[in-house]
DSSP file (Angstrom, degrees, kcal/mol; ACC not computed):
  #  RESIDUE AA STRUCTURE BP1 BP2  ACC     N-H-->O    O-->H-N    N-H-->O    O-->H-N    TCO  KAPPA ALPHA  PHI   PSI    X-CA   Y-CA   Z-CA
    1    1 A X              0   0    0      0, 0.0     3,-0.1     0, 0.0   123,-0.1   0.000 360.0 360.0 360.0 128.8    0.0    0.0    0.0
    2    2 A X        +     0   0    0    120,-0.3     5,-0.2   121,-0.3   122,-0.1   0.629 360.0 105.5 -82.1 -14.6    1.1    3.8   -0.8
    3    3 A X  S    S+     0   0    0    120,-0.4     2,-0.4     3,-0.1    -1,-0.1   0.326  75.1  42.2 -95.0  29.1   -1.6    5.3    0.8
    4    4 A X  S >> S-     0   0    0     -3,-0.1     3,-1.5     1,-0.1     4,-0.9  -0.935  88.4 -95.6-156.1-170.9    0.5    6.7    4.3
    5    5 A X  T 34 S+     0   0    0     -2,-0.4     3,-0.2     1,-0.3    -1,-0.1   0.870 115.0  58.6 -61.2 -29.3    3.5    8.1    5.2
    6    6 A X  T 34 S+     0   0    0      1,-0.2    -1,-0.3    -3,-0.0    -3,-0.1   0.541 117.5  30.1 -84.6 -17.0    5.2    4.9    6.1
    7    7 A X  T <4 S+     0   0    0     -3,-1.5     2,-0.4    -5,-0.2    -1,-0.2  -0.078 103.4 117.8-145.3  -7.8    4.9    3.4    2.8
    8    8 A X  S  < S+     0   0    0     -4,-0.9     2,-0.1     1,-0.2    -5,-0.0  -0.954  71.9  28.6-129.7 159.9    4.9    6.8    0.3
    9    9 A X  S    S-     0   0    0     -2,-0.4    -1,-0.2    -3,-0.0    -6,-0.0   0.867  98.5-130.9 -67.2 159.0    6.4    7.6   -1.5
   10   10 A X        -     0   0    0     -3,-0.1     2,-0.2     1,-0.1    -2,-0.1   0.010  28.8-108.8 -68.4 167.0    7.5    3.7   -2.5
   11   11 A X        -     0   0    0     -3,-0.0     2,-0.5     2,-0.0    -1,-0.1  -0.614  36.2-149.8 -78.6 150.6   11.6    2.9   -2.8
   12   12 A X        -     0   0    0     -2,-0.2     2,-0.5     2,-0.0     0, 0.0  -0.996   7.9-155.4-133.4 148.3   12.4    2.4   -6.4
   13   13 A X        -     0   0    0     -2,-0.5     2,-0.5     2,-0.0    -2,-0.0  -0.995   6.1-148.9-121.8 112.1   15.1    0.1   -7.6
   14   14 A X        -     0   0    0     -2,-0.5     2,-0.2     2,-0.0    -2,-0.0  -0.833  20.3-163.8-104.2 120.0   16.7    0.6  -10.9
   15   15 A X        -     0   0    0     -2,-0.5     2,-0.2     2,-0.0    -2,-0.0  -0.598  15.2-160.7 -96.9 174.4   18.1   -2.6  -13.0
   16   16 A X        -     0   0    0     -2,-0.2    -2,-0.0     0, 0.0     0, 0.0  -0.969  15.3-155.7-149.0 108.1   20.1   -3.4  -15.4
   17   17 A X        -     0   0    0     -2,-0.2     3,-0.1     2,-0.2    -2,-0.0   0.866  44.9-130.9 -63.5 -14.3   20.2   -6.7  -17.6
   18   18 A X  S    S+     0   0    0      1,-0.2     2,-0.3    -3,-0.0    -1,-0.1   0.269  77.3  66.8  88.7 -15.8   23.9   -5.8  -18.4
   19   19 A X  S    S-     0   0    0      1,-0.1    -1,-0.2     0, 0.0    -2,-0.2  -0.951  87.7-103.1-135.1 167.4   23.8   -6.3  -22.2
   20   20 A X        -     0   0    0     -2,-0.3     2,-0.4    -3,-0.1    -1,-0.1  -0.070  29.6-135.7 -74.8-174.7   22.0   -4.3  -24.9
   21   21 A X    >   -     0   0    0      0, 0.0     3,-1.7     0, 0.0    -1,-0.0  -0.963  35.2 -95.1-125.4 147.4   18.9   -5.9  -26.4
   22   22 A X  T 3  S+     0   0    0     -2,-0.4     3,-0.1     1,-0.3     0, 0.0  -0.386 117.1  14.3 -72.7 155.8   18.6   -5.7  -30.4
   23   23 A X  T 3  S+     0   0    0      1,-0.1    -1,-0.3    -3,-0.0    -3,-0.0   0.376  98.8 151.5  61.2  -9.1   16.6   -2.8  -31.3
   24   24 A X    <   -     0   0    0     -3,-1.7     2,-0.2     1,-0.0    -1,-0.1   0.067  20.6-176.5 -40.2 151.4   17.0   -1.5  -27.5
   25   25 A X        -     0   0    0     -3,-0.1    -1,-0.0     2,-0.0    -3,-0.0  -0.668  24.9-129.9-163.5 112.0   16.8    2.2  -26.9
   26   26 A X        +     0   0    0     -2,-0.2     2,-0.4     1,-0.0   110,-0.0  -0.156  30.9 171.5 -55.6 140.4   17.2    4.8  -24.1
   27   27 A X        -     0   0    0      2,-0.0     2,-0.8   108,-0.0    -1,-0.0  -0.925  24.0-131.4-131.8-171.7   14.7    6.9  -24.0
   28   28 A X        -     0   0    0     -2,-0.4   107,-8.2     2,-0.0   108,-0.6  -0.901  22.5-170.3-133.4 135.3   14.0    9.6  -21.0
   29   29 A X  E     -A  134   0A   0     -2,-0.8     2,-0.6   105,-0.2   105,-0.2  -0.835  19.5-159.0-133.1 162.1   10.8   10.1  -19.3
   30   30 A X  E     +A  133   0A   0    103,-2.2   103,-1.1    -2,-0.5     2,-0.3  -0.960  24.4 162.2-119.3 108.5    9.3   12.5  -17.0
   31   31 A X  E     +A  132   0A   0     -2,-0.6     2,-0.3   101,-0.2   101,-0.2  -0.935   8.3 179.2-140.6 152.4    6.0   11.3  -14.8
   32   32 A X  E     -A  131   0A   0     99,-1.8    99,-2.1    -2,-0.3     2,-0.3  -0.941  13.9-151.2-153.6 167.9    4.3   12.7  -11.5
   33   33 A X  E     -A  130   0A   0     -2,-0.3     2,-0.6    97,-0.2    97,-0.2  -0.982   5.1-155.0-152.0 113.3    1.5   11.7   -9.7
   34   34 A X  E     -A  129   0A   0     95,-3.7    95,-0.8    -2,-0.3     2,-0.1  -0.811  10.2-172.6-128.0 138.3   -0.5   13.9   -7.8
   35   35 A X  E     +A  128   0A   0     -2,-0.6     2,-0.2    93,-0.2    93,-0.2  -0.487  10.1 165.4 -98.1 165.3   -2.9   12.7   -4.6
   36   36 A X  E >   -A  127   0A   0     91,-0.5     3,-0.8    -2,-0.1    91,-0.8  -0.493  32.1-145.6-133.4 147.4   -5.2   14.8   -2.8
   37   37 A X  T 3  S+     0   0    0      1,-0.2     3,-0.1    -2,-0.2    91,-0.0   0.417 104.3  44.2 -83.7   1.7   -8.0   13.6   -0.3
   38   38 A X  T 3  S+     0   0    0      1,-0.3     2,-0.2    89,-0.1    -1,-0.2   0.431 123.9   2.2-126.6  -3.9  -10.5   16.3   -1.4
   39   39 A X    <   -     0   0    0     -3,-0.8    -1,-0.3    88,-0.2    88,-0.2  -0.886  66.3-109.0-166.3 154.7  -10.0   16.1   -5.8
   40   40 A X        -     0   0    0     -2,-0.2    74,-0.3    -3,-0.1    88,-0.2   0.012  42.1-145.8 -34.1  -0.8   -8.5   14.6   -8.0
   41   41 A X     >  +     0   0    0     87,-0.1     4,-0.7     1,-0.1    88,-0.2   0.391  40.3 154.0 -47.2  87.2   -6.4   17.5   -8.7
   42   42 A X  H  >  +     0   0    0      2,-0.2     4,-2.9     1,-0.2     3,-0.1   0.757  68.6  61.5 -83.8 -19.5   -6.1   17.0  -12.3
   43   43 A X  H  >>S+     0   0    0      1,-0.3     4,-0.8     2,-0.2     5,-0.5   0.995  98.3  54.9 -43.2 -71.1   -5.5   21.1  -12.6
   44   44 A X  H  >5S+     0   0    0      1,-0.2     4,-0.9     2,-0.2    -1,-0.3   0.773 114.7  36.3 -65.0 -35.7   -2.8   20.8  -10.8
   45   45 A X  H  X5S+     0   0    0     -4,-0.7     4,-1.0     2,-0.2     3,-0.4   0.962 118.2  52.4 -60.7 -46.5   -1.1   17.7  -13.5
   46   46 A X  H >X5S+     0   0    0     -4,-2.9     3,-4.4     1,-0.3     4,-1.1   0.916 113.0  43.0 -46.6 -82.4   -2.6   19.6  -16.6
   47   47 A X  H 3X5S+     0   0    0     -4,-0.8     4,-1.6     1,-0.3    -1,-0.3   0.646 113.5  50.4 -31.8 -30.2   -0.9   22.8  -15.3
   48   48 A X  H 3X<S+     0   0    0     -4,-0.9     4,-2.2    -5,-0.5    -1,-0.3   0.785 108.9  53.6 -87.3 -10.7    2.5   20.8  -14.5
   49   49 A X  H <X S+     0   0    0     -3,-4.4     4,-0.7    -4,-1.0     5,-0.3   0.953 115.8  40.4 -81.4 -61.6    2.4   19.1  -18.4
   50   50 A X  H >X S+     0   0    0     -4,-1.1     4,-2.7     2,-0.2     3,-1.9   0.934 112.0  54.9 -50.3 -67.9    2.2   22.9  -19.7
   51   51 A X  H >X S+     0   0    0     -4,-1.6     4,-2.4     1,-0.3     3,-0.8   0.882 112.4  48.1   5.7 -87.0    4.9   23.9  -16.9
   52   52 A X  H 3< S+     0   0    0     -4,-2.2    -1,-0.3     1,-0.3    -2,-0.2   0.503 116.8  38.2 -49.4 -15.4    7.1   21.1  -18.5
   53   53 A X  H <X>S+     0   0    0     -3,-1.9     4,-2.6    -4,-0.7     5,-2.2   0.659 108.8  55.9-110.2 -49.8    6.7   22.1  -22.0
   54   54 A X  H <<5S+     0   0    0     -4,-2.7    -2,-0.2    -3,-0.8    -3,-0.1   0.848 109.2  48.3 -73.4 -12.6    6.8   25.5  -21.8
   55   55 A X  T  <5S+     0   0    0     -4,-2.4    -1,-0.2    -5,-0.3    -2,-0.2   0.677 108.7  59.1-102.5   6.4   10.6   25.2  -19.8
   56   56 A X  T  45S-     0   0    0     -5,-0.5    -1,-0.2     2,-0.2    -2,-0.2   0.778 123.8-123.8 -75.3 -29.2   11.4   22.8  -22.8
   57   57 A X  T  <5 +     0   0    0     -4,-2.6     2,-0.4     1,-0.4    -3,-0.2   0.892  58.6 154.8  93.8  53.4   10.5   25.9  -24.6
   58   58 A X      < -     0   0    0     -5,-2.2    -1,-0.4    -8,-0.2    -2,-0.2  -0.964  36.3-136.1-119.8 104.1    7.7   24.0  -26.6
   59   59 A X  E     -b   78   0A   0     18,-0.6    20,-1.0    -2,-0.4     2,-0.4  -0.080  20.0-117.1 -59.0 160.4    4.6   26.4  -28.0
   60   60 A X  E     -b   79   0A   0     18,-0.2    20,-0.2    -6,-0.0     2,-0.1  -0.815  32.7-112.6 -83.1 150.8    1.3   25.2  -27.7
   61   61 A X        -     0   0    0     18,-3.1     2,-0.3    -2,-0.4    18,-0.1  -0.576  25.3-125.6 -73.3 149.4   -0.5   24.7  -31.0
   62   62 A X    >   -     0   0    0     -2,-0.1     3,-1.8     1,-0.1    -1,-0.0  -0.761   8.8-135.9 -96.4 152.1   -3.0   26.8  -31.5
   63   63 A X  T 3  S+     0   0    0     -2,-0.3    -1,-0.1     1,-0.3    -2,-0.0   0.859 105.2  54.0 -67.6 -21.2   -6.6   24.9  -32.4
   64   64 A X  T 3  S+     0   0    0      2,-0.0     2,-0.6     5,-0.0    -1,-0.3   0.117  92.3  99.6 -86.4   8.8   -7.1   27.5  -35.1
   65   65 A X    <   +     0   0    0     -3,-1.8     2,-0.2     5,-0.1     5,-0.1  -0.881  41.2 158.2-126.1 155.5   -4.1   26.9  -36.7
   66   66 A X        -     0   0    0     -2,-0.6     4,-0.2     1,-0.1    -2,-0.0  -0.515  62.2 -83.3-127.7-174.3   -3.0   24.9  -39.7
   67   67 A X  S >  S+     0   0    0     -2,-0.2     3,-2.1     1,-0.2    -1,-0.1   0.926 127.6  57.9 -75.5 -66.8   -0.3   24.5  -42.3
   68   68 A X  T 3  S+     0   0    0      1,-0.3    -1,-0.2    -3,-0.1    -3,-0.0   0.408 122.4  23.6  55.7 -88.3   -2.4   27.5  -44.3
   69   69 A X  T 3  S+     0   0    0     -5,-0.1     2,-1.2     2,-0.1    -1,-0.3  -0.285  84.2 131.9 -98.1  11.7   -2.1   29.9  -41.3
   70   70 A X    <   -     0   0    0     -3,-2.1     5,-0.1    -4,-0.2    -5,-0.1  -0.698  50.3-144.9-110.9  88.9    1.1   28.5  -39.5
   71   71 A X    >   -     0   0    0     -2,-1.2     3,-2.1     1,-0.1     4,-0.2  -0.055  26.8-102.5 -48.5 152.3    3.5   31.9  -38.8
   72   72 A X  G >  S+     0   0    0      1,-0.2     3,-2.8     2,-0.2     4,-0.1   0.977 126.6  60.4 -42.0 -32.7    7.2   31.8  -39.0
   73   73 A X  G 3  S+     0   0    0      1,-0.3     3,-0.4     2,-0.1    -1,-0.2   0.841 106.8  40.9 -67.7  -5.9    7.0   31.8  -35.5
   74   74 A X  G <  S+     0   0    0     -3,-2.1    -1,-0.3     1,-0.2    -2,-0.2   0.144  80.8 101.6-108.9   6.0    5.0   28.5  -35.2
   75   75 A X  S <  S+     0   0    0     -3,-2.8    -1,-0.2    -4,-0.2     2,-0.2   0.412  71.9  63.6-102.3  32.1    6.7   26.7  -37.7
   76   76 A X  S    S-     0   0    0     -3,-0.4     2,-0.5     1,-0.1    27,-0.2  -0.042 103.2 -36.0 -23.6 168.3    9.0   24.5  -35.0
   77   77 A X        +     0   0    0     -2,-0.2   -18,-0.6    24,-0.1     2,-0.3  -0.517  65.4 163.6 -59.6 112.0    7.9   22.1  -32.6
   78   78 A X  E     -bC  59 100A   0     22,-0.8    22,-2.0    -2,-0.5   -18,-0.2  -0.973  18.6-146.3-125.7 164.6    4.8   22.5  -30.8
   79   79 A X  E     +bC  60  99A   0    -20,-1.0   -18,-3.1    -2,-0.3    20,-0.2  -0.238  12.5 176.4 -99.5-175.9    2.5   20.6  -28.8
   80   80 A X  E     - C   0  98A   0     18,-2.7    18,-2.2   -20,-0.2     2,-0.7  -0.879  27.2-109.9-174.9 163.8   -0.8   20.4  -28.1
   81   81 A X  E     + C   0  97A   0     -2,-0.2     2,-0.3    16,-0.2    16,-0.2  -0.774  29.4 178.5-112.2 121.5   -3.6   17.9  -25.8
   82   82 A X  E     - C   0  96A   0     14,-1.0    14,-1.3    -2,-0.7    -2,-0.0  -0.668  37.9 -83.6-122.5 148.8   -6.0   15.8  -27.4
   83   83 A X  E     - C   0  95A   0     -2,-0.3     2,-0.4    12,-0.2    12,-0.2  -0.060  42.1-155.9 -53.0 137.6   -8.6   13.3  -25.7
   84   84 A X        -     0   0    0     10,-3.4     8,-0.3    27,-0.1    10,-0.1  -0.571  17.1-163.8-100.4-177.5   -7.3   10.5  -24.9
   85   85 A X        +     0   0    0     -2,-0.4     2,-0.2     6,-0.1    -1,-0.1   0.102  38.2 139.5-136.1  38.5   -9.3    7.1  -24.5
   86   86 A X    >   -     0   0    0      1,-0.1     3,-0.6     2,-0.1    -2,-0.1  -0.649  54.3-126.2 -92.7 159.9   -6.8    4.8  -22.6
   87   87 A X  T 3  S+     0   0    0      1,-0.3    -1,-0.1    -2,-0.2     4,-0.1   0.172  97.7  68.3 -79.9   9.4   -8.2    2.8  -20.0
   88   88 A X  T 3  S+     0   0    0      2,-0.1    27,-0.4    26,-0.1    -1,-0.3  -0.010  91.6  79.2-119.4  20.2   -6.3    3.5  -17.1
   89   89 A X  S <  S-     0   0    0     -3,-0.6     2,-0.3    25,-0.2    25,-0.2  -0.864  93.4-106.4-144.4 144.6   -7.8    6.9  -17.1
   90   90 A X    >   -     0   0    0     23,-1.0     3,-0.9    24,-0.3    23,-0.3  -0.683  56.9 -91.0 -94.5 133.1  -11.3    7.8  -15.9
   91   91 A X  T 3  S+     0   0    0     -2,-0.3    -1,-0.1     1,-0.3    -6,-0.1  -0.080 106.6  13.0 -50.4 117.5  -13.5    8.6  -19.2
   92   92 A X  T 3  S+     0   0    0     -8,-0.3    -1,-0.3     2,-0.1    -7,-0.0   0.560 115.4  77.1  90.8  -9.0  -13.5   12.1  -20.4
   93   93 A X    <   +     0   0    0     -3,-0.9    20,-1.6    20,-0.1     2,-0.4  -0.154  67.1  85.4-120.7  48.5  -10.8   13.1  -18.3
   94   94 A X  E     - D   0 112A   0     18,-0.3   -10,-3.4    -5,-0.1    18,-0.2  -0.971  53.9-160.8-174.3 118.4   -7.7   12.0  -19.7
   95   95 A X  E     -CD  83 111A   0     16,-4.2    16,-1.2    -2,-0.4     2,-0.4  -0.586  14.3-135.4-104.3 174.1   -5.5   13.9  -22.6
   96   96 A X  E     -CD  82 110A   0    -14,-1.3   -14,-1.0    -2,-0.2     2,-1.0  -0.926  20.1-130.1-111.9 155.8   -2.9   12.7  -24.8
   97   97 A X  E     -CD  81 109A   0     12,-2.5    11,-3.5    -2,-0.4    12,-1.3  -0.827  25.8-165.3-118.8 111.9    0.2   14.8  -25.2
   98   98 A X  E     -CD  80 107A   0    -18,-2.2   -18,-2.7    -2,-1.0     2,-0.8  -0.923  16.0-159.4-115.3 132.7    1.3   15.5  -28.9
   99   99 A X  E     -CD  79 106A   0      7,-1.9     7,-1.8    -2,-0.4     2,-0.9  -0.889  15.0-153.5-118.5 102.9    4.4   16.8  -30.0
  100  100 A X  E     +CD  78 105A   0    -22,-2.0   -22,-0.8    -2,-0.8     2,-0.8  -0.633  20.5 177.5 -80.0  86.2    3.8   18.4  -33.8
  101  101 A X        -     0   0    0      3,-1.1     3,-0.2    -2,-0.9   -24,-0.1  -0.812  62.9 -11.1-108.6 113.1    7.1   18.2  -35.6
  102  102 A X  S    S-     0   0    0     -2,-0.8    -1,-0.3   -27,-0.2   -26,-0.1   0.887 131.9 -52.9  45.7  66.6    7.5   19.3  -39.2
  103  103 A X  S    S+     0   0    0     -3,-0.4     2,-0.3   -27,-0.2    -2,-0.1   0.323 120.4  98.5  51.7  18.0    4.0   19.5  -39.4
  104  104 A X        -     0   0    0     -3,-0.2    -3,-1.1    -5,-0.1    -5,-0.1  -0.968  65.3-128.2-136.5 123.9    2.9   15.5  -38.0
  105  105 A X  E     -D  100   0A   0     -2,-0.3     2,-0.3    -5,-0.2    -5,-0.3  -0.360  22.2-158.1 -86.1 163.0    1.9   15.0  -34.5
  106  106 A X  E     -D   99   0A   0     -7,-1.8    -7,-1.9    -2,-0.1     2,-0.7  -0.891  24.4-119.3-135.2 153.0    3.4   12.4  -32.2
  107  107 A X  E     +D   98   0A   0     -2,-0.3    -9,-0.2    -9,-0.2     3,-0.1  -0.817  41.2 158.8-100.8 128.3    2.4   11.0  -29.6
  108  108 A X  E     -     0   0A   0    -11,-3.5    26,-4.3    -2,-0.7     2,-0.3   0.321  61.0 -28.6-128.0   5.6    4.8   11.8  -26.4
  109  109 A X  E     -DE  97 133A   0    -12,-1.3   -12,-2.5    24,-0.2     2,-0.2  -0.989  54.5-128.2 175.3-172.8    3.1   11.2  -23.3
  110  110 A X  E     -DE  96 132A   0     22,-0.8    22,-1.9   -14,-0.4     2,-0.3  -0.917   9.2-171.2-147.3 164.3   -0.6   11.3  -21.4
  111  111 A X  E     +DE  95 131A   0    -16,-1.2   -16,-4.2    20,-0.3    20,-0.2  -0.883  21.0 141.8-178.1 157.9   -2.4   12.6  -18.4
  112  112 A X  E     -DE  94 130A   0     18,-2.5    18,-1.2    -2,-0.3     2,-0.3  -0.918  59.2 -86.3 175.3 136.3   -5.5   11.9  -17.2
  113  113 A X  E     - E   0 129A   0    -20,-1.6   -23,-1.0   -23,-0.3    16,-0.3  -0.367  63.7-101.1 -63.3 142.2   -7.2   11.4  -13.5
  114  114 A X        -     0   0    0     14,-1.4     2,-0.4    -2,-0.3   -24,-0.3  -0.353  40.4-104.9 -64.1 161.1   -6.5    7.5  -12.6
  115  115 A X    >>  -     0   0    0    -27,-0.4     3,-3.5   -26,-0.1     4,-1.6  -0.882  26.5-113.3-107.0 108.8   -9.6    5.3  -13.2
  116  116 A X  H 3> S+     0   0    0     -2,-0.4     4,-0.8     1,-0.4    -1,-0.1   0.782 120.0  42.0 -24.2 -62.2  -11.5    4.1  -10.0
  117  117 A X  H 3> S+     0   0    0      1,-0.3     4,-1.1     2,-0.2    -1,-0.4   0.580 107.1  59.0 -70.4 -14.8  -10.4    0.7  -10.8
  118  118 A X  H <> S+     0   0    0     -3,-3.5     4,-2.3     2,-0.2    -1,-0.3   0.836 108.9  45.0 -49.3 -72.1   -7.0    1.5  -11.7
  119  119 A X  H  <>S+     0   0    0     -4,-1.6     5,-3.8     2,-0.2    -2,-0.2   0.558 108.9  55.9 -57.8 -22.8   -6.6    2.9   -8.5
  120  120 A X  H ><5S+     0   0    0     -4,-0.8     3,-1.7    -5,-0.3    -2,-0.2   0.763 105.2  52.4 -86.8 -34.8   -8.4   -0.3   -6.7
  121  121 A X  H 3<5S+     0   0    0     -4,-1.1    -2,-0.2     1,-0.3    -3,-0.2   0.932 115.6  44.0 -83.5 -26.8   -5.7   -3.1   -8.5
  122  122 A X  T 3<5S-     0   0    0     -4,-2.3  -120,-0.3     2,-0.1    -1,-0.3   0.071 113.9-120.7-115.5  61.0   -2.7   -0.8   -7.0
  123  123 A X  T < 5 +     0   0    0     -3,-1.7     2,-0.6     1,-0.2  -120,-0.4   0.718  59.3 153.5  47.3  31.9   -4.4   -0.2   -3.2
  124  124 A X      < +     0   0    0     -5,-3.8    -1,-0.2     1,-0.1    -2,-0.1  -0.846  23.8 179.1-105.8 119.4   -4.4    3.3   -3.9
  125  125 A X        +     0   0    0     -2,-0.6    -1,-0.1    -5,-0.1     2,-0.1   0.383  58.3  81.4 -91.9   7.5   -7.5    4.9   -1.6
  126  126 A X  S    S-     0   0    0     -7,-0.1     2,-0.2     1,-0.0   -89,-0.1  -0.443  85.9-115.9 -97.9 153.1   -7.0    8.5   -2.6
  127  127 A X  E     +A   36   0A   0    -91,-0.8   -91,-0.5   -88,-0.2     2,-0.3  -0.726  48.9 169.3 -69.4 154.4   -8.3   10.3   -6.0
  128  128 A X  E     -A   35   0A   0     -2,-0.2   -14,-1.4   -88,-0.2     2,-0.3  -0.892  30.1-141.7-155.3 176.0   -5.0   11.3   -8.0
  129  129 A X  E     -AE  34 113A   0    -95,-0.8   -95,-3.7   -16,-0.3     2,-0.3  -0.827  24.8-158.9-152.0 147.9   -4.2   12.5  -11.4
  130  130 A X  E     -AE  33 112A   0    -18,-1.2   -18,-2.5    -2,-0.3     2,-0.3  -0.967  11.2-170.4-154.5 131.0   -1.2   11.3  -13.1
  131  131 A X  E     -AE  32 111A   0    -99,-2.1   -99,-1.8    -2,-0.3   -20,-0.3  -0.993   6.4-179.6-148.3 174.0    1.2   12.2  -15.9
  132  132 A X  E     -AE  31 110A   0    -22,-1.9   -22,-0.8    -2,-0.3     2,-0.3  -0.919   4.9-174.0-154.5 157.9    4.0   10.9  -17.9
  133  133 A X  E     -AE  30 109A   0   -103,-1.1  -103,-2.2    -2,-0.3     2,-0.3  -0.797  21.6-143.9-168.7 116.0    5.9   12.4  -20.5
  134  134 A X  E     +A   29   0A   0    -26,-4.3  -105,-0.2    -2,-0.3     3,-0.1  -0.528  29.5 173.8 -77.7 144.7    8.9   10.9  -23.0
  135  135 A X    >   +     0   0    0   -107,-8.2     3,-2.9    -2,-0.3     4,-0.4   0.555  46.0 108.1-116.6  -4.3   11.1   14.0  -23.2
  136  136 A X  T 3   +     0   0    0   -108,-0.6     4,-0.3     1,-0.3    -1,-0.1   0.404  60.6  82.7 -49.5  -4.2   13.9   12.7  -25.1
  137  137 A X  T >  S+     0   0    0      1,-0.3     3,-1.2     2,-0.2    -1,-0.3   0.800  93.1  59.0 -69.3 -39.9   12.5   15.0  -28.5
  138  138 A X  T <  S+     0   0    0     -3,-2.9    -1,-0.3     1,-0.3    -2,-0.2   0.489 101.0  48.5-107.3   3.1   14.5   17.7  -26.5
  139  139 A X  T 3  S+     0   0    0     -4,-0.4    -1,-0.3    -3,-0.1    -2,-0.2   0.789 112.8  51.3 -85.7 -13.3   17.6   16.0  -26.6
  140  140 A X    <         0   0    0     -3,-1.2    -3,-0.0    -4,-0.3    -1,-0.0  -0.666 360.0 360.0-128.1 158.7   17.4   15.3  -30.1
  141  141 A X              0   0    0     -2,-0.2    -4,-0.1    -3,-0.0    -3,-0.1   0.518 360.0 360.0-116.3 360.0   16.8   17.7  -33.1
């Protein structure tokens, strides 16, 4: 159980098999999880996914804009957050995070309040809102 002081946050233990794997690939990711006994406080993820983006120094897309309309300044990477439907996310609340580069979006991450049941298979008695986010794009050009 995570859900008290004695036991949160959990230990994490990083392995290693010791040899590559074919097709193996580092990648880096970025995830938080946030608990509160009174919401879900998926503001508070949304707002840390924008946070993260904007000190990658990552525009939002505008919904109104297209290749058409796309200003010098907008033509770089930007993102933007589209409904997601994965299942580990409570319905309707839950984005996908797309990273539009040379004009075709990818998909680099989620957030989304956790899914009752979600929340029941890992003992967790709290609402929380969760997000994760490959960032390796901004190591690479």
């Amino acid at each position: 159980m995570i859900d008290n002081e004695t036991n949160f946050p959990p230990e994490l233990e990083v392995t290693s098999d010791g040899y590559p794997s074919p097709g193996a690939r580092n990648q880096r990711h970025i995830a938080a999880i946030c608990r509160n006994s009174n919401s879900s406080s998926f503001e508070q993820i949304h707002g840390l996914a924008e946070y993260i983006m904007c000190k990658l120094n990552i525009p939002v897309r505008s919904n109104c804009s297209n290749d058409a309309t796309t200003t010098a300044s907008q033509k770089g990477d930007m993102y933007s957050f589209e409904p997601s439907s994965d299942g580990a996310y409570f319905p309707g609340r839950a984005l996908d995070v797309m990273l539009w580069r040379a004009g075709k979006p990818v998909r680099i991450g989620s957030l989304g309040v956790i899914h009752p049941n979600t929340l029941k298979a890992y003992d967790i008695a709290t609402p929380c809102s969760f997000v994760e986010l490959n960032i390796q794009f901004a190591c690479t050009t």
